[in-house]
C-alpha positions as CSV (number, residue, x, y, z in Angstrom):
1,X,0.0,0.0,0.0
2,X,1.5,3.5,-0.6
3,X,2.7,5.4,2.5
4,X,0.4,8.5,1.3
5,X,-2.6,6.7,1.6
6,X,-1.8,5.0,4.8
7,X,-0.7,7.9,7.1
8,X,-4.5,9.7,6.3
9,X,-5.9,6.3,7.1
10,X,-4.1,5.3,10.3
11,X,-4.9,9.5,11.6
12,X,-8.7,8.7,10.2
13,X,-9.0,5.3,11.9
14,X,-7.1,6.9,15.5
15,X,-9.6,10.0,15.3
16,X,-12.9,7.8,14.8
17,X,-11.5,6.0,18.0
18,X,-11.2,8.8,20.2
19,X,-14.6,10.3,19.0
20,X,-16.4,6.6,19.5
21,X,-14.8,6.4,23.1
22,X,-15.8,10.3,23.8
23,X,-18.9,9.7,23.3
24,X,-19.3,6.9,24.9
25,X,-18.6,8.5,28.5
26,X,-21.5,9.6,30.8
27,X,-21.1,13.7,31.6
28,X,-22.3,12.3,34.9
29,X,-19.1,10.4,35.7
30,X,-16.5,13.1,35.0
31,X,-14.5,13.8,38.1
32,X,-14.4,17.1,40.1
33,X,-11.7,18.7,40.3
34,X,-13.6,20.9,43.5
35,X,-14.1,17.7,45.3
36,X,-12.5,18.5,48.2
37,X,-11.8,21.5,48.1
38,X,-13.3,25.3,49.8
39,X,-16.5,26.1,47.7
40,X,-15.6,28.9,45.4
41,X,-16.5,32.4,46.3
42,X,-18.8,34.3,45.0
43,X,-21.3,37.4,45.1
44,X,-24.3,37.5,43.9
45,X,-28.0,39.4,44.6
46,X,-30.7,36.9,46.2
47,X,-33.5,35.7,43.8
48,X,-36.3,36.9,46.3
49,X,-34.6,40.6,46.8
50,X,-31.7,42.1,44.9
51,X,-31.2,44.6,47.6
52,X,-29.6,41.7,49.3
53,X,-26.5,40.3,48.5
54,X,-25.0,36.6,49.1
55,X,-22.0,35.2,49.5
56,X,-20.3,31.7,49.7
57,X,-20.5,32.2,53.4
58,X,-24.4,31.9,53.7
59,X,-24.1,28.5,52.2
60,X,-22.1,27.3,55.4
61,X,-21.8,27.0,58.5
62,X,-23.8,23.1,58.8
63,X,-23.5,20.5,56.4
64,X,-25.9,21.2,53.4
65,X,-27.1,20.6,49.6
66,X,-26.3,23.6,47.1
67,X,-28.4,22.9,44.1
68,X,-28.0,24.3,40.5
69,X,-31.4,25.0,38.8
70,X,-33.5,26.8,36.1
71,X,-37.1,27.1,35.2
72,X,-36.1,26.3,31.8
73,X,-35.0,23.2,33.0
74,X,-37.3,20.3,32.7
75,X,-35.1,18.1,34.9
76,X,-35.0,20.0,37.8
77,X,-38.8,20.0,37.7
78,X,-38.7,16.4,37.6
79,X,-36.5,16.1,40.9
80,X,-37.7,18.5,42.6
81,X,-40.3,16.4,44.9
82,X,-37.3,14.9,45.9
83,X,-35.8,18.1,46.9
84,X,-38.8,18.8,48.7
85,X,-38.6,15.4,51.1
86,X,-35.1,16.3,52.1
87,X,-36.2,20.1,53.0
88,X,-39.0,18.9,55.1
89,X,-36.6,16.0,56.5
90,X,-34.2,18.9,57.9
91,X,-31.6,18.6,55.6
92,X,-31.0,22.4,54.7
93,X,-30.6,23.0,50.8
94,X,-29.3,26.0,49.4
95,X,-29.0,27.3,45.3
96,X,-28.1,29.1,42.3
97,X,-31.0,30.0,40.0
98,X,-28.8,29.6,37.2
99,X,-28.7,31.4,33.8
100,X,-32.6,32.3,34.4
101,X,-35.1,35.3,34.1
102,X,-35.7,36.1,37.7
103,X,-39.3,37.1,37.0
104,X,-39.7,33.1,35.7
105,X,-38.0,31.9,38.3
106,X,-39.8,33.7,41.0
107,X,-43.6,32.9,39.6
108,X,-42.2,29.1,39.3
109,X,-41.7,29.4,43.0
110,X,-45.0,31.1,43.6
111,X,-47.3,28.7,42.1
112,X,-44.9,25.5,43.6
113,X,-43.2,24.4,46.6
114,X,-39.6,26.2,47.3
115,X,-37.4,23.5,48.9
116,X,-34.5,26.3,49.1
117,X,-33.5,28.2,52.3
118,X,-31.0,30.4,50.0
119,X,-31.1,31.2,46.4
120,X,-28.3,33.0,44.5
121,X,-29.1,34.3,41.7
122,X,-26.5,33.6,39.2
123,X,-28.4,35.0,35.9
124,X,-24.9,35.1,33.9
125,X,-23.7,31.7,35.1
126,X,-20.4,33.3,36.6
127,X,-20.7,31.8,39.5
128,X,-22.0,28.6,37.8
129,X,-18.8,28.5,35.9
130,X,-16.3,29.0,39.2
131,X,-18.7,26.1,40.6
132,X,-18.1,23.7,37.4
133,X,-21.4,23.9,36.5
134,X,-21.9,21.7,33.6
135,X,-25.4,21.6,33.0
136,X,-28.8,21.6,35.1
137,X,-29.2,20.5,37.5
138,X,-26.5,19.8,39.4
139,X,-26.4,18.9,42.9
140,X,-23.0,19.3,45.9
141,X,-22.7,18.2,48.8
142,X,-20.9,20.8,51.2
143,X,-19.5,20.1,54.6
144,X,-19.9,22.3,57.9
145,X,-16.5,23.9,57.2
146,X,-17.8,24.5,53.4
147,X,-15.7,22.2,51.6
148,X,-17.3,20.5,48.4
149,X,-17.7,16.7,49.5
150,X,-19.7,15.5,47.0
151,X,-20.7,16.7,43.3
152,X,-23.6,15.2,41.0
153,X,-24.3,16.2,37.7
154,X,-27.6,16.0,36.4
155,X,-30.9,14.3,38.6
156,X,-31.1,13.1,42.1
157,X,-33.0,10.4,42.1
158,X,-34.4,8.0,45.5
159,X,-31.7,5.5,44.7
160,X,-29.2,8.0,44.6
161,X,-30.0,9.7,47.7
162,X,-30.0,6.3,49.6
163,X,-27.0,4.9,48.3
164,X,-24.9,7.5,48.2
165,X,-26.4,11.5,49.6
166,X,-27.9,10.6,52.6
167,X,-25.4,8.4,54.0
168,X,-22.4,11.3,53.6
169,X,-25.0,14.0,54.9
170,X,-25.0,11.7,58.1
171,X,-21.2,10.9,58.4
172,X,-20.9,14.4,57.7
173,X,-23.3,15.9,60.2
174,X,-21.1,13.0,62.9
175,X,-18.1,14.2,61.9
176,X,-19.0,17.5,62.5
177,X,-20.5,16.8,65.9
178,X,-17.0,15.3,67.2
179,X,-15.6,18.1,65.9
180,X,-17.0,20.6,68.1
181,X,-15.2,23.9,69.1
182,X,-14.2,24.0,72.3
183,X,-14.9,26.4,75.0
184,X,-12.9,29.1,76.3
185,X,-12.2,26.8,79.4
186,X,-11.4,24.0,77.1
187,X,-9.4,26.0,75.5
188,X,-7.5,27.6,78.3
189,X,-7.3,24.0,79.6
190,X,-6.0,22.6,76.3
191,X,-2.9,25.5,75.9
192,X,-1.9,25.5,79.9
């Protein structure tokens, strides 16, 4: 066979490869890389009163679910009722209303449940993209100290939230209880 033909053919053959194996992998399984680490910051007007402005900071402080959503986003309609059991089982749930009208977002919340205690309204998708927001909706898990623990791209579903959510929310929340601060008389104690 002559070389020209067979360098175009071995590149052809190699490219069809990767794009047959790209496509082949689940957006849902891609690692990351905020696992781990601080939640970004960011600063952004609530959805219920742009007179007041949020931060990374009201997302913390207890372990809690920061979720990623839009009206225009059929998905996170679907999970909601899900969304709604874990609000009314105590498990506090914060989000970004993300790349959304606000005036859609807030009659969606009018005529339906809101399972949210915060919502930042991210109507650029700035803070979407510091997040590594890949699509709606999206779903973290942040600790007490506000480190990312846990990241899921695209719908929650009851499975999901048995096998894998609810059991890090508790070790989580126990983790956080052994950790308490202690007192100033600890703490005097503790440096004597």
């Amino acid at each position: 066979m002559n070389r020209r033909l067979l360098i175009p053919l071995v590149a052809t053959v190699a490219l069809l490869g990767l794009l047959y194996l790209g496509l082949g992998i689940d957006s849902r399984d891609l690692p990351s890389p905020l696992v781990g680490k601080p939640a970004p910051p960011f600063v952004l007007e609530a959805l219920e009163d742009a007179e007041v402005t949020l931060t990374e900071q009201d997302f913390i402080g207890e372990v809690a679910l920061v979720n990623v959503w839009a009206t225009w986003c059929s998905t996170c309609r679907a999970e909601k009722p899900l969304l709604m059991e874990l609000a009314q089982g105590d498990i506090p749930i914060h989000a970004f209303n993300y790349r959304d009208e606000r005036e859609s977002a807030l009659r969606y919340l009018s005529v339906s449940d809101n399972p949210y205690r915060t919502i930042a309204y991210d109507p650029a998708g700035d803070a979407g993209i510091d997040w590594g927001v890949y699509a709606t909706p999206e779903t973290y898990v942040l600790d007490a100290e506000g480190v990312i623990r846990y990241k899921r791209i695209g719908p929650l579903t009851r499975q999901l939230l048995l096998d894998e959510v609810l059991p890090l929310v508790e070790k989580l929340r126990a983790e956080s209880l052994r950790e308490e601060p202690l007192g100033s008389e600890a703490r005097r104690v503790a440096q004597s």
